[in-house]
C-alpha positions as CSV (number, residue, x, y, z in Angstrom):
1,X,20.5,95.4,-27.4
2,X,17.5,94.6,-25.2
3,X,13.8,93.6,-26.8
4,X,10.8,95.8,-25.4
5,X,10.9,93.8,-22.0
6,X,14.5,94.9,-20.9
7,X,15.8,90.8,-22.0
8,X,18.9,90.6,-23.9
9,X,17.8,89.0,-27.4
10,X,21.5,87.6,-27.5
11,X,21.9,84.1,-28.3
12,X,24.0,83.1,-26.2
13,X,21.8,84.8,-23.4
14,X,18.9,82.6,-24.4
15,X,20.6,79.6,-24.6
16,X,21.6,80.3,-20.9
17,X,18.2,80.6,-20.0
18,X,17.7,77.1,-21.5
19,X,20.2,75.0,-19.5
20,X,19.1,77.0,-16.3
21,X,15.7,75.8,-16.5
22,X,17.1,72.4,-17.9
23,X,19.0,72.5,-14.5
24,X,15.9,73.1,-11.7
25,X,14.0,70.3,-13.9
26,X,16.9,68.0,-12.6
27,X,17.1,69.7,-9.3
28,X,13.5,68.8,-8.6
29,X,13.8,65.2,-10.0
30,X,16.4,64.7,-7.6
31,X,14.1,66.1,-4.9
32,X,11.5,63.3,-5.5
33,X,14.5,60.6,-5.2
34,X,15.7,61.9,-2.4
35,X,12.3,61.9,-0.9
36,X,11.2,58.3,-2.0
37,X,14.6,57.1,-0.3
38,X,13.5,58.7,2.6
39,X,10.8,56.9,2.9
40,X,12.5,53.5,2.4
41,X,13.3,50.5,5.0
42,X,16.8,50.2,4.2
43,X,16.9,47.8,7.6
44,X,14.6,45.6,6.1
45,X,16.4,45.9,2.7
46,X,19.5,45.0,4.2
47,X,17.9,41.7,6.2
48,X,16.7,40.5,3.0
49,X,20.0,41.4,1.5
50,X,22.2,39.5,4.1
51,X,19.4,36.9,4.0
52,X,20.2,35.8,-0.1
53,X,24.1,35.6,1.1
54,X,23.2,33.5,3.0
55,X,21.8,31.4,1.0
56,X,24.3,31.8,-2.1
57,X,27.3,30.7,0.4
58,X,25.3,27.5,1.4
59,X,24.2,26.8,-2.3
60,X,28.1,27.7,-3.2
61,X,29.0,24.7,-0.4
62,X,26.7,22.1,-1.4
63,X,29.0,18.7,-1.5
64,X,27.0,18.1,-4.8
65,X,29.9,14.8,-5.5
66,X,29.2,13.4,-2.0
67,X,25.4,14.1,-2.5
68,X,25.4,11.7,-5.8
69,X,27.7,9.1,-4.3
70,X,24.8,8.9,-1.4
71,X,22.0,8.9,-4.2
72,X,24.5,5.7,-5.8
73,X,24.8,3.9,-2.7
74,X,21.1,4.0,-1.6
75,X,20.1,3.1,-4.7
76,X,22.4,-0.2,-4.4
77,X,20.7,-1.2,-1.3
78,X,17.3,-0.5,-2.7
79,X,18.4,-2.9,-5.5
80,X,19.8,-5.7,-2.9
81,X,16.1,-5.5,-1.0
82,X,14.5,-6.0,-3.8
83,X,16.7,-9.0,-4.8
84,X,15.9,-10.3,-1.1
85,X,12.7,-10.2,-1.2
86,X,12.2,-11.7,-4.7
87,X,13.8,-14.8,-3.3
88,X,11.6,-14.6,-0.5
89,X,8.3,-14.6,-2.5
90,X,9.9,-17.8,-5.4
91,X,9.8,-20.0,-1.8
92,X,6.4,-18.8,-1.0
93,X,3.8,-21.3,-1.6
94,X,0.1,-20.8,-2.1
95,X,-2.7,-22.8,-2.8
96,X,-5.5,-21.7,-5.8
97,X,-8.7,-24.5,-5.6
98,X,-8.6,-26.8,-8.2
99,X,-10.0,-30.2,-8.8
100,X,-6.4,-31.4,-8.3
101,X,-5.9,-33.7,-5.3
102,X,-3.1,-32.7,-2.5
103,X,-3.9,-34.4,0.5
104,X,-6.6,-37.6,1.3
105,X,-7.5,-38.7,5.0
106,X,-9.6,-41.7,3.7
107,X,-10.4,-43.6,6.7
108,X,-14.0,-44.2,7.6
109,X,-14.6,-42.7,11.0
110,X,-17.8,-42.8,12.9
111,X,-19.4,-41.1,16.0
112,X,-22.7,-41.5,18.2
113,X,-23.5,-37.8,19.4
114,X,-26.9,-35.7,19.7
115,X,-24.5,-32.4,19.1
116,X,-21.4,-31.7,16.8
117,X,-18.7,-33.9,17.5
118,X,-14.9,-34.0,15.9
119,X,-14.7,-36.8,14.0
120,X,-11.5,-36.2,11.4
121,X,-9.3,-33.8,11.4
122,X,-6.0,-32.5,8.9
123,X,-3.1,-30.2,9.6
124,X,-2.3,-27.6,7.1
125,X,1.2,-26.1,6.1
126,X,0.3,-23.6,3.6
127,X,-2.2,-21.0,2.5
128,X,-4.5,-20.4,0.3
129,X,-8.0,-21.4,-1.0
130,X,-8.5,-25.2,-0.6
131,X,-11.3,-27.2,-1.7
132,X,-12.5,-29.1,1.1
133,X,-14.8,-32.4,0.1
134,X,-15.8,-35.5,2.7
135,X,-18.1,-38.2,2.2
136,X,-20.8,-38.6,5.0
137,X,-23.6,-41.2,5.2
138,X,-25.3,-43.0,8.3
139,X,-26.9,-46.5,8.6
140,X,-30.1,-45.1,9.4
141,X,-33.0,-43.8,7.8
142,X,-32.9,-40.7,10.5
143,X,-30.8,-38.0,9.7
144,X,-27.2,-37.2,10.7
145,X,-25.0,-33.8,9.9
146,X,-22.0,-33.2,8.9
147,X,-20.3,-29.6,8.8
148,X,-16.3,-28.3,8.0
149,X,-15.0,-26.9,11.0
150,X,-11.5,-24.8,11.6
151,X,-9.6,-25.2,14.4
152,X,-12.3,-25.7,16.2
153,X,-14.8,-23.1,14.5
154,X,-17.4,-23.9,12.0
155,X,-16.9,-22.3,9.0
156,X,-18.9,-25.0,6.5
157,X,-21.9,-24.8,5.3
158,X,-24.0,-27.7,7.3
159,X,-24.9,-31.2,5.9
160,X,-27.5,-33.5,6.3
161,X,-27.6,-37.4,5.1
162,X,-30.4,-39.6,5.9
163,X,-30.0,-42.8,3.9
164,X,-27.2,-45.6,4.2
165,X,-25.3,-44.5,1.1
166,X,-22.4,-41.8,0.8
167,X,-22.9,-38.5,-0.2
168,X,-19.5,-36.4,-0.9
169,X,-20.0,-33.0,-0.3
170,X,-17.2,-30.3,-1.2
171,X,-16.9,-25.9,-0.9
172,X,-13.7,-24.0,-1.2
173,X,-12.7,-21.9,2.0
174,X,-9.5,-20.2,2.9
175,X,-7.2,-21.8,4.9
176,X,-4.0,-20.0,6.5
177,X,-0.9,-22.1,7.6
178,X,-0.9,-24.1,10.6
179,X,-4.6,-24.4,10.3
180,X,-6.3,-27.6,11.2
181,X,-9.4,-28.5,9.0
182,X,-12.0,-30.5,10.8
183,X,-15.1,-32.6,10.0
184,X,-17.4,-32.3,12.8
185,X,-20.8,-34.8,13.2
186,X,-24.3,-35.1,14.8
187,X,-27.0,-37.4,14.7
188,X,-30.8,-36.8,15.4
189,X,-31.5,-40.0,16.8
190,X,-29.9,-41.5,20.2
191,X,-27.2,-43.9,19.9
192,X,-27.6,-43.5,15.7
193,X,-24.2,-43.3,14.3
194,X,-23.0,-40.8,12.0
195,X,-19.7,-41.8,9.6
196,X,-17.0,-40.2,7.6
197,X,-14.4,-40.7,5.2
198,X,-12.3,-39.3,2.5
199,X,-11.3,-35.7,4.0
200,X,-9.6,-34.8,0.9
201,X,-7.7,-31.5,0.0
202,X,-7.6,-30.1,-3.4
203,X,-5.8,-27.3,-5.6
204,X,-2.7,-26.2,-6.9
205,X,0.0,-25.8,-4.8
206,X,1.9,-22.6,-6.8
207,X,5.7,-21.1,-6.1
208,X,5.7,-18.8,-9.0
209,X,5.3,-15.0,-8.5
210,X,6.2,-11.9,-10.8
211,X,6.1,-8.5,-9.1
212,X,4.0,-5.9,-11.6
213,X,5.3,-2.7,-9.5
């Protein structure tokens, strides 16, 4: 039997009409698939493809035993250089200024000069900061000068003495090793004579380090 349009009304007809148009939906789904793939770089898909193989196989052949046993063995050596140089630094010595006597060159020592003459002199085997004190006086009542030179460069702060009595005068400078520290003289006066004595060295002479980082 057929409605007034001339369509079967039978259900099994309908039904059929269903799946058809369930069918071109999925037809036409398709269609849009087929046209995004279309439009896909599959070249550049498979470079970055073969690309993370790559990579897989060498993270797969990573020697990750041998890599430790380096990591082991470095960190021996690292332990051994630091054992080296800890030694090193218990024989350094270094000198911190103190009122604590080290060296004395006590000899009186004089010299007739108008300009800055060497008059005493002391080798030094260390570093550090020394305090440096000499006693200077001249027989005159015109003044004479006094100043600490090293190795041949003054470095002292300069001095002046203008009665017969001795006047100690002391600063703290740094002094590296194999440095000689020097009392250099003048006089105003011709033929005056300036004198020193007592180039003495203090501080403490320290061996004992500890290595924060």
């Amino acid at each position: 039997m057929s409605n007034f349009f001339g369509i079967s009304d039978k259900p099994e007809i309908a039904a059929a009409v269903v799946k058809i148009d369930a069918n071109k939906t999925v037809i036409d789904e398709n269609k849009v698939i087929l046209a995004d793939l279309h439009d896909t770089d599959l070249p550049a898909i498979n470079t970055k493809l073969t690309t993370l193989d790559t990579v897989a196989d060498n993270i797969r052949n990573i020697d990750v035993p041998n890599i430790q046993t380096n990591i082991n063995t470095n960190e021996t050596k690292i332990d051994a250089n630091k054992t080296v140089i800890d030694n090193i630094l218990s024989t350094i010595n270094y000198v911190y200024p103190s009122d604590d006597v080290l060296h004395t060159n006590a000899s009186e020592q004089g010299l007739a000069s108008l300009v800055y003459g060497k008059l005493k002199e002391t080798f030094v085997n260390v570093d550090g900061i020394i305090r440096i004190s000499f006693d200077l006086r001249t027989p005159d009542v015109v003044t004479c000068y006094g100043k600490i030179y090293i190795n041949g460069v003054a470095v002292g702060i300069e001095r002046s003495q203008s009665d017969n009595g001795w006047q100690t005068y002391t600063e703290d400078l740094l002094i590296l090793k194999g440095d000689a520290i020097q009392i250099y003289v003048m006089h105003t006066d011709v033929g005056r004579w300036t004198y020193v004595q007592n180039l003495v060295l203090k501080g403490v002479l320290s061996t004992s380090f500890e290595i924060i980082s």
